[in-house]
N, C-alpha and C positions, 0 to 999 in steps of 0.2 A: 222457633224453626230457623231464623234467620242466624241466631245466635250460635245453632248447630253444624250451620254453614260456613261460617267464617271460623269455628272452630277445628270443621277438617279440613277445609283453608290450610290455615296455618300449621296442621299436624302434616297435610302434604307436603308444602314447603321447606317446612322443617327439612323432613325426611330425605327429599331430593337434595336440599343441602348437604346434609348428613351424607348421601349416596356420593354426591359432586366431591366435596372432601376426603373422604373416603377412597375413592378411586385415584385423584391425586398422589396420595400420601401413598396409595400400593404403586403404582406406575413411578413415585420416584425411589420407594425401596428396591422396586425390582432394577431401575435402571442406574442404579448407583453402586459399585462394587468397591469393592477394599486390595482389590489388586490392579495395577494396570495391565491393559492387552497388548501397549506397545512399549518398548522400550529404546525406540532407536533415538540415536542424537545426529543434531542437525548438523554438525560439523561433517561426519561421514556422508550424508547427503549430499551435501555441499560441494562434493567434492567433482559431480561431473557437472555443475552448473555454468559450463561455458557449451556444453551440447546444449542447453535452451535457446544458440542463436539459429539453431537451425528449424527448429520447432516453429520459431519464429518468422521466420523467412514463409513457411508455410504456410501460415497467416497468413503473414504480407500478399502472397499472390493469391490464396481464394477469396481475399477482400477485394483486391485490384479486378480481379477476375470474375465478378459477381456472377455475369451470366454463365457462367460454365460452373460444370461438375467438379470435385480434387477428391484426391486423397490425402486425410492427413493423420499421419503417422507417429504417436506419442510410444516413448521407450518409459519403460520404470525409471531408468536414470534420470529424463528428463519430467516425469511426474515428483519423483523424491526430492528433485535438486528445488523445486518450486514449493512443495511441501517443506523442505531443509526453510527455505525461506522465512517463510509462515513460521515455524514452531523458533527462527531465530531471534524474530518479533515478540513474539507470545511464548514463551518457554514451557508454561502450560500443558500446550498443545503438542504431541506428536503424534507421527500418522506414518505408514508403511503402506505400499503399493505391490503385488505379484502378481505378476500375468503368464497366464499359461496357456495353451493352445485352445484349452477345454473352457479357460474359466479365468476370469481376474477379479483381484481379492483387495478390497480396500479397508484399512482397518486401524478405528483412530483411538485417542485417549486423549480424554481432558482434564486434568487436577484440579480438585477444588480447592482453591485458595490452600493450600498445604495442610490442609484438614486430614490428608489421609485416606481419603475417598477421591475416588476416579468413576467418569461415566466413559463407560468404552462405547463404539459403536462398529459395526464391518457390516462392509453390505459384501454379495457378489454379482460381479457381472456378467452375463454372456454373452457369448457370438450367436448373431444371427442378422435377419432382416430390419432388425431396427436395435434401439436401443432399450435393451432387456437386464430388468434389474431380479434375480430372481427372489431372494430376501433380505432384510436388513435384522440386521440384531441389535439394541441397543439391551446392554447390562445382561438381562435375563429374559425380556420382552424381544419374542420374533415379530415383526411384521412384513407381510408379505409384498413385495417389489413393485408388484402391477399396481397395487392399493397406495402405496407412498408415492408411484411418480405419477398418477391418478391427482392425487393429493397437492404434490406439487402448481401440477401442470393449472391446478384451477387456482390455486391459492396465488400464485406471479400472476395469472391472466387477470385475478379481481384484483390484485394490489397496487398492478401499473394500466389497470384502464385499458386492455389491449389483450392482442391473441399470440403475445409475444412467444411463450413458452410451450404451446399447441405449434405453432410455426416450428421455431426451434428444433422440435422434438423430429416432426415428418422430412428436416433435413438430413436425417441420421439416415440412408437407405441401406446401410450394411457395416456390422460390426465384424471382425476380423483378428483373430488371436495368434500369436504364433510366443515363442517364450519370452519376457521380456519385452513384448511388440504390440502394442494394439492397433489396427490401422480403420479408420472409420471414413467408409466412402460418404461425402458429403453431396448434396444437390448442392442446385445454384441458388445463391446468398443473395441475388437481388432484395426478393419477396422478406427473408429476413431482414436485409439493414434497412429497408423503406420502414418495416414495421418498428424497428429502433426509432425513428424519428418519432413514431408515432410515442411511444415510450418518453420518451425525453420532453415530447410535447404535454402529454400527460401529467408527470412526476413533476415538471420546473416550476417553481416557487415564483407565484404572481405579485407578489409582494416586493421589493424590492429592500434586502437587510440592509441594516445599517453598517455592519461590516464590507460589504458589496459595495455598495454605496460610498462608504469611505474609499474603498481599494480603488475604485475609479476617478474617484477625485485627485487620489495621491497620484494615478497612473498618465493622469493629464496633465499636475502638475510638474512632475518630474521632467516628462518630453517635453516640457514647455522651456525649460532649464536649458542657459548655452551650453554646457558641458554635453549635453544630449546630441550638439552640434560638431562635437567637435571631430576632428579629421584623424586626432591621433589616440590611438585608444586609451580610456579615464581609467583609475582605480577606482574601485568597487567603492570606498570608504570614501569619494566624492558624493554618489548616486547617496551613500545611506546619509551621508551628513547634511546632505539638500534635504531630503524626506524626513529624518529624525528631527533638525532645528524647526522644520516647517507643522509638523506632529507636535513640536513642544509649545510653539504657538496656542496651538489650539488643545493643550490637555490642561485641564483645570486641577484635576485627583487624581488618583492613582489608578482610576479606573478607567478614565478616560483616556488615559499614558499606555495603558494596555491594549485596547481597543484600535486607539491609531497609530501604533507599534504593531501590530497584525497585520494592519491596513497597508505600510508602507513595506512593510517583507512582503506582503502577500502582490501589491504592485511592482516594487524591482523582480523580483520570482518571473511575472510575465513579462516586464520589459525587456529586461536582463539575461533574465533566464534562460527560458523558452514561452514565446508566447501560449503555446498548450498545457501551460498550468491555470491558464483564466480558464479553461473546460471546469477546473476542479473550484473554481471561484463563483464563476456565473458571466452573465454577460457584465464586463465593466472595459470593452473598446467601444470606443467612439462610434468608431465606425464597423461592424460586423467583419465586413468586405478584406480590410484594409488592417491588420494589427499595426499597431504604435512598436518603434522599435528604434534604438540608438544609430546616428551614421557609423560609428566604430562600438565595438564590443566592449564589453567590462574586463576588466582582469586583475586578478591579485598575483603578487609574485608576476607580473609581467606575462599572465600566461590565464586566458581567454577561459580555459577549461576549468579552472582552479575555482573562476567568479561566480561561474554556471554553476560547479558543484556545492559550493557555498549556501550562495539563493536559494536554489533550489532543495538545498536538503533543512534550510530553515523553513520553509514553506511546506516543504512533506510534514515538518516535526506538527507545524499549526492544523495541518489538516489532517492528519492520520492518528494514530492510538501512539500511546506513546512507544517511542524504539523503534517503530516501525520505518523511519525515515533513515536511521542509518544501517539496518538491515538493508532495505533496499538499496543505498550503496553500497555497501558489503558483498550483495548479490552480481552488482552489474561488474563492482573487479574483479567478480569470480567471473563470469564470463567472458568478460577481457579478455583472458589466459589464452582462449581459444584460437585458430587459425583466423587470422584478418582481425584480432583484436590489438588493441593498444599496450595489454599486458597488466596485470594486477600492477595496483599502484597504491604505494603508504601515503604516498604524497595527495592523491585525489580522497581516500579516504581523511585523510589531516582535514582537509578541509572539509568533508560532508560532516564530520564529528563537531568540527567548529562553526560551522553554519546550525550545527542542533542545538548547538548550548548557544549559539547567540538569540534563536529563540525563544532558548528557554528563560534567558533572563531578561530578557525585551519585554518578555508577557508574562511575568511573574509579579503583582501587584507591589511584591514588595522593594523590585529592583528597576520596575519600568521607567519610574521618574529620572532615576540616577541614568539608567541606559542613555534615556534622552540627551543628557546633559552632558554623558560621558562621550555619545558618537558627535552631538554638535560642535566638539572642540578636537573629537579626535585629529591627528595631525601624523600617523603612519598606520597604515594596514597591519603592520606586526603587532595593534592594539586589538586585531580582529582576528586572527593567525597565526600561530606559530610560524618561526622558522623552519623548512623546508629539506634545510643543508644534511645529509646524511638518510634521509629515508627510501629507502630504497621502490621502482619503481621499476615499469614495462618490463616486468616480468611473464614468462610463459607458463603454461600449466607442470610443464615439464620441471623446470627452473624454482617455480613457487613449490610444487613438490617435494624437491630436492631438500631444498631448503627450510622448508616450513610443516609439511607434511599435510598438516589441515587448521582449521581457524581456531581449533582448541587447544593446539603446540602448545608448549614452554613459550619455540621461539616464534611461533606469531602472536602469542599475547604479551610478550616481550616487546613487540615494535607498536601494538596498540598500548601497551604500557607509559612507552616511550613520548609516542603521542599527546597521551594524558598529562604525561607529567609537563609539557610544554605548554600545553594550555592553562594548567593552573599555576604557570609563571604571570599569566595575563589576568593584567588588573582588573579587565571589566569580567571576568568568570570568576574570580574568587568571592566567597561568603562577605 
């Protein structure tokens, strides 16, 4: 008897196994197709991404503004130029956005690894009193809208310990289409951002990493350093050659070289940088209150912004998926272009590009030791930089147009060309 028990036992199990796999395996044929649903390239996206500062601005006041009601107003140009972003990172990836009075249409494709198969997905949205998804399509499988954001809504609230995404949602009090336009009246954002702490409270890591850990030590180090004193602004290649001989100190192997190579980009990034890339580190100031910060600024090339761009886009390269850190530069001198901007610039991009590869060899196990040795003696920033002379800069959307047309030109891959070739004159980025 007992023997016939464990016998359909085991034929159960099986079975629902069998069932489990089984549904898998139909759920990824149905949602895998052999054509893709989008074909746009991010370069044409790209092309209105200096409208994202207004987008932004929008932000800016229903944060400032928590207690009160806004409206905030996203165009397809300003969803595609963000999306353009995204797919300049991950190429993989593209996606298309249409809004129309009655309905907007979002509708993406992911490439499998160049296999020739793509999963598409489109949902649409409607106007109304809240935020109404009516169905999503993924491949061949429809699921229905109320059921997915259902789904959502529970899966964020169990995953960050909070009722972040139930909140979120009831701040939507009215969706609004017109062509091209979606405008979504917002409640007030108090009740959401207290519940972000809560979230952050939740998610942060009690543990203290060793990475973490490092980056604050280097971060106290560094300000500890007279140059950190000093009245007249230091070159960049001071700050890294203090951190770098102090890192080589303390690296025994190659793995070690790597580790406190992250550590010391990832603390000039906050010091140097902009203190609000320790958000993306963890806590490593001293003092909460109070961030650590040079009496003068860093600068390469004699010029404060060049430093910043530098750091900070080797710190994006450590912490982001790969490419994604100089897309994001990419992004922001496209934005540039716009009214009250600086103007797209070869010369800030020169250095986001050279601030990624000096990551990339800093923390590449096979070149971290040599990095050490190479920045402890370095003796000019053109060992970290190219020259600057002839690249063209604060240009307008107008101007950049004219000239360039979009970031897939001839001739703007001609000045990113340019760039490259400059950099692999420099000793510490070649093989």
């Amino acid at each position: 008897m007992i023997l016939r028990s464990v016998k359909w036992l085991l034929i159960s199990i099986a079975f629902i196994v069998f069932l489990l796999v089984a549904t898998v395996v139909t759920v990824t044929v149905m949602a895998v197709q052999q054509t893709p649903l989008v074909a746009s390239t991010a370069p044409t996206q790209l092309d209105g991404a200096d409208s994202v500062n207004e987008l932004l601005g929008q932000l800016q006041r229903a944060f400032s503004r928590r207690e009160e009601g806004h409206q905030v107003t996203l165009t397809e140009t300003q969803v595609e130029s963000l999306v353009g972003v995204l797919q300049r990172a991950l190429p993989d990836f593209k996606g298309v956005v249409n809004i129309t009075p009655i309905g907007g249409t979002i509708n993406v494709t992911y490439a499998i690894n160049d296999m020739g198969y793509f999963v598409n997905a489109s949902a649409l949205v409607l106007p109304g009193d809240s935020l109404r998804i009516e169905q999503v399509q993924i491949g061949d499988l429809t699921i229905p809208g109320r059921f997915l954001l259902r789904f959502l809504e529970r899966t964020v609230n169990s995953y960050t310990q909070s009722e972040i995404a139930t909140i979120a949602l009831s701040r939507v009090e009215r969706v609004t289409m017109r062509s091209g336009e979606l405008t979504l009246d917002v409640g007030r954002l108090d009740e959401l951002l207290s519940e972000l702490n809560v979230v952050a409270s939740n998610m942060s890591v009690t543990e203290e990493t060793e990475l973490q850990r490092l980056a604050a030590y280097y971060l106290r180090y560094i300000s500890g350093r007279e140059i950190a004193l000093s009245d007249k602004p230091v070159s960049l290649i001071e700050y890294l050659r203090e951190g770098m001989a102090r890192a080589r100190e303390q690296s025994k192997t190659s793995e070690d070289a790597l580790l406190h190579n992250k550590a010391v980009i990832l603390a000039l990034a906050v010091y140097v940088g902009h203190h609000r890339v320790g958000n993306l580190v963890g806590d490593i100031q001293p003092d909460p209150n109070k961030a650590l910060k040079p009496r003068r600024g860093a600068v390469l090339h004699n010029r404060n912004d060049l430093a910043r761009h530098f750091i900070i886009s080797a710190a994006l390269e450590l912490l982001s998926e790969q490419g994604m850190s100089l897309a994001i530069g990419e992004f922001k001198e496209l934005m540039d272009r716009g009214k009250g901007g600086s103007g797209y610039s070869f010369v800030d991009l020169a250095a986001d590009m050279s601030g990624t590869e000096f990551a990339r060899v800093a923390t590449e196990p096979s070149t971290a030791l040599r990095v050490q040795n190479a920045v402890a003696r370095i003796q000019s920033e053109l060992e970290i930089i190219p020259p600057i002379d002839g690249l063209p800069e604060g240009l307008s959307k107008q101007a950049f147009t004219e000239q360039y047309q979009r970031v897939d030109s001839e001739a703007y891959l001609k000045e990113v060309k340019e760039i490259k070739r400059r950099m692999g004159l420099l000793p510490l980025y070649q093989p």
